[in-house]
C-alpha positions as CSV (number, residue, x, y, z in Angstrom):
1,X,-5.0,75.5,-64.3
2,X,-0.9,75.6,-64.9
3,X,0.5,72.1,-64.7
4,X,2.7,72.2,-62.3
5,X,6.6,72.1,-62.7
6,X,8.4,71.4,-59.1
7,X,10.4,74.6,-59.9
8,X,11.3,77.5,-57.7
9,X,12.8,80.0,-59.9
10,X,15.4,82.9,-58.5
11,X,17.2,85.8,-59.5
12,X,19.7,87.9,-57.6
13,X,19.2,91.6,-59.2
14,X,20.5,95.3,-59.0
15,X,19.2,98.3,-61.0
16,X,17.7,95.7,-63.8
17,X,14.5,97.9,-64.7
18,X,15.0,97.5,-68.4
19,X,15.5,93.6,-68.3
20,X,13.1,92.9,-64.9
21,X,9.6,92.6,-67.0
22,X,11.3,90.6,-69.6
23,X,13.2,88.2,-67.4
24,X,10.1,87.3,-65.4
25,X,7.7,86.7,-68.0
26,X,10.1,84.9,-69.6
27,X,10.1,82.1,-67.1
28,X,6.5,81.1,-67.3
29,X,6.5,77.8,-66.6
30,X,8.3,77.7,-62.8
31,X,5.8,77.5,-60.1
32,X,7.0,80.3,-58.0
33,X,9.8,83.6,-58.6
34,X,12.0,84.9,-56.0
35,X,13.7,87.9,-56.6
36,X,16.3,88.9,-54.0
37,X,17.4,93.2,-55.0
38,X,20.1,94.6,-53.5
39,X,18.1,97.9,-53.0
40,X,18.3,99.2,-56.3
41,X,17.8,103.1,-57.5
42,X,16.6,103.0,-61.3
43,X,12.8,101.6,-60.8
44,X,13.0,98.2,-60.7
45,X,11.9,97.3,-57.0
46,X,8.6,99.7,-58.0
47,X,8.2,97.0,-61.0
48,X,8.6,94.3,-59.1
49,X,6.5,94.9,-56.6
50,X,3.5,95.3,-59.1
51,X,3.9,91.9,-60.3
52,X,2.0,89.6,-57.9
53,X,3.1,86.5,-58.6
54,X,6.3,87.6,-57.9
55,X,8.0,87.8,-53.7
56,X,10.8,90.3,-53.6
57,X,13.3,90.5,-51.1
58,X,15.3,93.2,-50.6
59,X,19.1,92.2,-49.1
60,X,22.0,94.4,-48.9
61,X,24.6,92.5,-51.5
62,X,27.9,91.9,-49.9
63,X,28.9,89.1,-52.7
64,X,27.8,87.2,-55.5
65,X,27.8,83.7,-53.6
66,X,26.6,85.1,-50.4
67,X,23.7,86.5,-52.3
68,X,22.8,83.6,-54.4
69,X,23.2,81.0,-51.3
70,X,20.2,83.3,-49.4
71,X,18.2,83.4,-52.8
72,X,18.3,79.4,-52.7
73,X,17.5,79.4,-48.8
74,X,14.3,81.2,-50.3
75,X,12.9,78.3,-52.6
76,X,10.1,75.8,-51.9
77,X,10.6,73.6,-54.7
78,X,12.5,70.8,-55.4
79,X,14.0,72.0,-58.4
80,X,15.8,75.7,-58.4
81,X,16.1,77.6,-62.0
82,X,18.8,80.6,-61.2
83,X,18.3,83.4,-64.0
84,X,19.9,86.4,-64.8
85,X,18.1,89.6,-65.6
86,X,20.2,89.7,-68.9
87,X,19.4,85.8,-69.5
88,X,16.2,84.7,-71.5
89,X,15.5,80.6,-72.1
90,X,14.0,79.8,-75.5
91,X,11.4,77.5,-76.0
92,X,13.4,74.4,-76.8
93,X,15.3,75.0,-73.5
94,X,12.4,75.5,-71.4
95,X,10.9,72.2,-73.6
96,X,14.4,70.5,-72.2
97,X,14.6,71.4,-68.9
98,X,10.7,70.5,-68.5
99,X,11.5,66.8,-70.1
100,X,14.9,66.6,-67.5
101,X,13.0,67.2,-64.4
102,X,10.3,64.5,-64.7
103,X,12.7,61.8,-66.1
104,X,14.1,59.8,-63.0
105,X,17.8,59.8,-63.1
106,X,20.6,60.4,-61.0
107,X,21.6,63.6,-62.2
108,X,21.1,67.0,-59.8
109,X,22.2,70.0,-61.4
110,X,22.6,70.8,-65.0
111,X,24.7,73.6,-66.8
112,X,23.7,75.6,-69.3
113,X,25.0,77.0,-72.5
114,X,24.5,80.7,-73.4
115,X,24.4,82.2,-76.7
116,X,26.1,86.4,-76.0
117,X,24.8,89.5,-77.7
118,X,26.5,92.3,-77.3
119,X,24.4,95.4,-78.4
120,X,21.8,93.4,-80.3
121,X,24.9,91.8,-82.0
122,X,25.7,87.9,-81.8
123,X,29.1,87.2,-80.0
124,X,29.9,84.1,-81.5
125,X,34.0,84.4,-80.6
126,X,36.1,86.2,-77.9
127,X,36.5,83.2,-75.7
128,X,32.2,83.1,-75.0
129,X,32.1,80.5,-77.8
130,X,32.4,77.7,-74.5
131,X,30.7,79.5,-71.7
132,X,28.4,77.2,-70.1
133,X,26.7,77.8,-66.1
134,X,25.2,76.1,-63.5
135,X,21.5,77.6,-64.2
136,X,18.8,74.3,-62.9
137,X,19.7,71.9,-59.9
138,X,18.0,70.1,-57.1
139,X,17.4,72.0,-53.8
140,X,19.7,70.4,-51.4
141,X,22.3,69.2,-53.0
142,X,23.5,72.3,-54.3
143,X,25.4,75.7,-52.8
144,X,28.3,78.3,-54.2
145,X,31.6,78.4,-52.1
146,X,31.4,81.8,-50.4
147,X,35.6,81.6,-50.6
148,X,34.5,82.9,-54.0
149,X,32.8,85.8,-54.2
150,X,33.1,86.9,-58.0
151,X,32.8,84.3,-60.9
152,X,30.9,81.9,-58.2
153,X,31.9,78.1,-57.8
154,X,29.1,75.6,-56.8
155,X,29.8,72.9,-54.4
156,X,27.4,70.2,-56.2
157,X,27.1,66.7,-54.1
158,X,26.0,64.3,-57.5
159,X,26.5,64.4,-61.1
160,X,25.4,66.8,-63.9
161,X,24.7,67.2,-66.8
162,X,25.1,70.2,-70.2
163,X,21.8,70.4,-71.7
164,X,21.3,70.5,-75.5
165,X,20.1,73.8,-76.0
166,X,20.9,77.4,-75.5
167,X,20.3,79.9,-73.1
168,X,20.4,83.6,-74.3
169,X,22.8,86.4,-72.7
170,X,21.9,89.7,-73.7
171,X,25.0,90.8,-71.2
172,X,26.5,93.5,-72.7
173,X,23.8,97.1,-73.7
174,X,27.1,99.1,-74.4
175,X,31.0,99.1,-73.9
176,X,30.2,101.7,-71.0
177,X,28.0,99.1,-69.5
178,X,30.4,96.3,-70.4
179,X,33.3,98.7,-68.6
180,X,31.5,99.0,-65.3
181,X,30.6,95.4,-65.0
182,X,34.5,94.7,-65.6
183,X,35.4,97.1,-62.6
184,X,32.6,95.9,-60.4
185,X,33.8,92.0,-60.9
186,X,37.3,92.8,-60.4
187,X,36.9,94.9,-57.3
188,X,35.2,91.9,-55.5
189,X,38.2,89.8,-57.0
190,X,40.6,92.4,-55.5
191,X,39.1,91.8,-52.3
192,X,39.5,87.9,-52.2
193,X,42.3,88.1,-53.4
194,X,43.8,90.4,-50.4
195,X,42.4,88.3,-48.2
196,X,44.3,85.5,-49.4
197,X,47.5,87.8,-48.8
198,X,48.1,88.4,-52.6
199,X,50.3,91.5,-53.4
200,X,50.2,92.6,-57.1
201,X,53.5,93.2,-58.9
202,X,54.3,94.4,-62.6
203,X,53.8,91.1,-63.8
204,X,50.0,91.4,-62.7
205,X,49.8,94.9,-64.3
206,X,51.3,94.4,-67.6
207,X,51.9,90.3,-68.7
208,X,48.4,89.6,-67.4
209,X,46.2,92.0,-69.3
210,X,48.3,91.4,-72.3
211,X,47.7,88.0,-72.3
212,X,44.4,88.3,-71.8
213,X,44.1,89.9,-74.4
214,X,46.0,88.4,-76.9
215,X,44.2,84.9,-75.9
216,X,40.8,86.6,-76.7
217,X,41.5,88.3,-79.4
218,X,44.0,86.0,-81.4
219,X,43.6,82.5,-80.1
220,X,40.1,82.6,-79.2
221,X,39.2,84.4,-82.6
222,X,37.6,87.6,-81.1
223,X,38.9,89.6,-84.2
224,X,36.2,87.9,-86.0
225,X,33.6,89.6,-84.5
226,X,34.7,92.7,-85.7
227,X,34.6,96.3,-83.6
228,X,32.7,94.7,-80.8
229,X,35.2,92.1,-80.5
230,X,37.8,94.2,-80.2
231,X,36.3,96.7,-78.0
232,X,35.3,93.1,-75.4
233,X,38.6,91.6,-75.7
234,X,40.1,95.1,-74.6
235,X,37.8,95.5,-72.0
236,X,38.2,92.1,-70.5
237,X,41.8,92.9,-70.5
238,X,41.2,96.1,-69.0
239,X,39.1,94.0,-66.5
240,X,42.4,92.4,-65.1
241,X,44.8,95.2,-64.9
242,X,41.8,96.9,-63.0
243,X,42.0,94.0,-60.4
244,X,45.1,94.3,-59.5
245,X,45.6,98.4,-59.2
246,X,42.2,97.4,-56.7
247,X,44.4,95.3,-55.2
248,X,47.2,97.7,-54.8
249,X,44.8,99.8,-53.3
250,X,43.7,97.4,-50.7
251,X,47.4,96.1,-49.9
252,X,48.7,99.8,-49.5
């Protein structure tokens, strides 16, 4: 019989058939999986729904926050584990968080560092080198601020903590792929941003990709991981002028 871990584990998902399998059976040790799609067209509700141990949901997606707050509103357990399709915990981690959860402390959500690949390839540079998330937390204490519905922000009432170990992003199959996850993140940060009342100017479309990109590429040492840091730092910048002609489009 599995020990059990106090762990409800979640994951907000759209068109993830060639991650879904993976994901799941990657997180073996939490005690229930939610899975929350947003209706998705390539096969992956059909996979879902085979795996039995598994309770699928499926939710219209209006945001990233609003999406991840109903996913938590799903879990039973006192602990929630949020993972990504693209996301897969190695052994030490899972060894880690398992340790974490049964020590008494004061300490209510943890964040995680993540390791990016980028077609198979390590990303060791391009700014990712100090990416860490909000991945494991205790259920009531912890929510993202729907004011922010791209690039989520929690709302955490305690302390955390960054655990030791890495988490693995396999984000990026392609710069295709990498391009339409740019335009789909900076569409939804169009849209907050108009309803804030921002208008973009040249500024926004020239001085802010630039920058971008020269803080990537230069200053954060993307040109040291060769073509595929050259095609992400371009992208990301890409990923900003994109916002804001979104934005134009919204404001005209």
């Amino acid at each position: 019989m599995k020990k059990s871990n106090n762990i409800s584990a979640l994951m907000i998902v759209f068109n993830e058939s060639k991650h879904i399998e993976d994901a799941i059976n990657n997180i073996d040790f939490a005690d229930d999986f939610i899975v929350i799609d947003s209706f998705s067209t390539d096969g992956t509700f059909e996979k879902l729904q085979k795996l039995k141990h598994v309770k699928v949901i499926q939710r219209e997606f209006k945001n990233f926050a609003d999406q991840r707050n109903f996913a938590i509103s799903q879990a039973t357990k006192d602990w929630i584990l949020f993972i990504d399709a693209d996301e897969r915990i190695t052994e030490k981690l899972k060894q880690e968080i398992q340790s974490e959860i049964t020590i008494p402390s004061n300490i209510i959500a943890y964040m995680f560092k993540r390791k990016y690949f980028f077609k198979q390839k390590r990303i060791r540079f391009c700014g990712f080198q100090t990416d860490t998330t909000y991945r494991l937390f205790r259920k009531g204490f912890f929510k993202y601020d729907e004011t922010k519905i791209v690039h989520e922000m929690p709302i955490i009432n305690g302390k955390s903590k960054i655990l030791k170990n890495d988490m693995l992003h396999y984000c990026f199959d392609s710069a295709a792929h990498y391009k339409s996850k740019m335009e789909h993140y900076a569409s939804l940060k169009a849209l907050e941003l108009f309803k804030k009342g921002k208008k973009p100017n040249a500024f926004h479309f020239y001085i802010r990709p630039l920058y971008k990109f020269l803080v990537n590429y230069i200053f954060r040492l993307g040109f040291l991981d060769g073509v595929e840091g050259l095609q992400i730092c371009y992208l990301s910048a890409y990923g900003v002028y994109y916002r804001y002609k979104e934005l134009e489009k919204l404001s005209s």
